[in-house]
Steps between C-alpha positions, in 0.01 A plus 500: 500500500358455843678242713186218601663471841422887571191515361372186733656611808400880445081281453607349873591780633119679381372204603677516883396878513135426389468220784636706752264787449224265596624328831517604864793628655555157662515322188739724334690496812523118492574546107805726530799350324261525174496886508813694333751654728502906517782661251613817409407596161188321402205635408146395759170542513208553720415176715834304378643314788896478549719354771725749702719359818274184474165709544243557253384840369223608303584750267227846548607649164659462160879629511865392389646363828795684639828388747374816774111377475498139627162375610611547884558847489233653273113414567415736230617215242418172731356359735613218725293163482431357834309295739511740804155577644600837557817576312671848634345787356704685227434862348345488194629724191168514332221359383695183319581339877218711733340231707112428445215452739600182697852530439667402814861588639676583800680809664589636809442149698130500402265386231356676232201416226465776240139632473546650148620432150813702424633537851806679510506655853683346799270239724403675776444893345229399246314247275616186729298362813753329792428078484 
């Protein structure tokens, strides 16, 4: 038999997830304590959000997390939500956290807007044009 109590909270937790793929950064920012806290062990998916080191991440793929891939260290698996203008530019893995055309960032003092979708070369070689 399934316990009620599960089954309700496991409907607020869809619920919370659903939400938050629909609201700006700010808002989810503002919302944080209602997101689940990053843990070894549990199985994600593609646009969840989870709190790491009171930070939000977005999560880029489907995977089981692991205790050597928190969302700090691998940008392959997350991405950091934030209200930065131009947060500091980080090397993409691939196409699941390449920044698009507009995509802004900083790196190497200056400021960067990506001119392409799927930009995965450093600001300042190709595909970015200095702000």
């Amino acid at each position: 038999m399934i316990n009620p109590y599960m089954q309700e909270a496991k409907e607020i937790r869809k619920a919370i997830d659903t939400f938050a793929g629909n609201q700006t950064d700010e808002t989810l920012i503002d919302n944080k304590a209602a997101f689940s806290l990053w843990r070894a062990g549990v199985q994600v998916v593609r646009k969840q959000i989870l709190r790491f080191n009171n930070d939000l991440y977005r999560v880029n793929q489907d995977h089981t997390t692991q205790e050597d891939w928190t969302p700090d260290i691998i940008p392959a698996l997350y991405t950091k939500i934030s209200l930065e203008e131009y947060p500091e530019w980080v090397q993409p893995t691939g196409a699941q956290d390449a920044y698009n055309y507009g995509d802004k960032c900083s790196h190497n003092g200056k400021h960067w807007m990506s001119n392409l979708d799927g930009n995965v070369w450093k600001p300042g070689i190709y595909g970015w044009s200095e702000v």
